[in-house]
C-alpha distance (Angstrom), angle and dihedral (degrees) to the residues before:
residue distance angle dihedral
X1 . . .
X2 3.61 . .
X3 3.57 88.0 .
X4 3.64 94.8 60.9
X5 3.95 90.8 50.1
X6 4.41 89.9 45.7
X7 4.10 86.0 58.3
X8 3.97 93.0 35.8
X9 3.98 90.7 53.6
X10 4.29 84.7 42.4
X11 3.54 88.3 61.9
X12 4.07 93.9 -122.7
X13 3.60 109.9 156.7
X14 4.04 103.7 -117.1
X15 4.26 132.0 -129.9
X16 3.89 102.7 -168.7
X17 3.76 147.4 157.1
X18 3.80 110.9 -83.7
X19 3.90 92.8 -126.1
X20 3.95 137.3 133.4
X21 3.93 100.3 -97.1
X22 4.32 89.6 47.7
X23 3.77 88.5 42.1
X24 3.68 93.6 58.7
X25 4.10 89.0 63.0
X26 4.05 106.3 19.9
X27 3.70 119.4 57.0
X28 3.61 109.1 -164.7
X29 3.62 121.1 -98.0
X30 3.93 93.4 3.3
X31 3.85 107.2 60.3
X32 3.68 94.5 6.2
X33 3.82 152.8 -12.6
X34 4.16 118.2 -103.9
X35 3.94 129.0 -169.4
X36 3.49 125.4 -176.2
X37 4.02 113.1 -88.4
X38 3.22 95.6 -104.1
X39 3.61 102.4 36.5
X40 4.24 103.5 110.7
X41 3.55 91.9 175.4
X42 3.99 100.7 43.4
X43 3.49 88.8 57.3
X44 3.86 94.7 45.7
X45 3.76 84.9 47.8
X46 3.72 89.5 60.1
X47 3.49 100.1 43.3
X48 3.39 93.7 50.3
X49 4.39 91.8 48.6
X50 3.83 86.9 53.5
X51 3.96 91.2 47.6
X52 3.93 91.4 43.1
X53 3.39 97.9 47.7
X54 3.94 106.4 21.7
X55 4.06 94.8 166.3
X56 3.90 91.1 49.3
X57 3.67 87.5 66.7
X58 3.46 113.8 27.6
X59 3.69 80.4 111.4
X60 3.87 88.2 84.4
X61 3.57 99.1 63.5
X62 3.67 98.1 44.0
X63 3.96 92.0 52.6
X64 3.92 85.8 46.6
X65 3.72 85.8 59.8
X66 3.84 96.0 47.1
X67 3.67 91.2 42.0
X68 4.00 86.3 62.3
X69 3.50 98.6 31.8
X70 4.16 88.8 48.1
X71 4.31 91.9 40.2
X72 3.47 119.9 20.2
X73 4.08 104.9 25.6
X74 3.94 114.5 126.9
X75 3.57 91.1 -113.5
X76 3.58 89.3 57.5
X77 3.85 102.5 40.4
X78 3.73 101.6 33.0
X79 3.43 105.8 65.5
């Protein structure tokens, strides 16, 4: 969704729903962090890691940015 791709390009480290659409731009543990749809407390988990531990995974929002910047830029899908 576009609102997945506006807080990839922000650089905001992303919790999300381990499902085909997501998987396409977040790989797990690099750009992002994924739990099962139904999985309450895997996502809670998650949250609560990147809130813990905030400079352990910074990594996540700065490959979220790359990932957009590298994939789905203008220069790189309009032409």
């Amino acid at each position: 969704s576009w609102s997945l791709f506006n807080a990839m390009s922000s650089g905001c480290r992303i919790v999300s729903c381990r499902v085909a659409p997501v998987e396409e731009a977040i790989i797990h543990g690099q750009s992002g962090l994924l739990a099962d749809f139904y999985d309450v407390e895997g996502h809670a988990r998650h949250a609560l890691q990147i809130l813990r531990q905030p400079d352990e995974w910074a990594h996540l929002g700065e490959n979220a940015r790359r990932t957009i910047e590298a994939k789905y830029a203008l220069t790189r899908t309009l032409p």
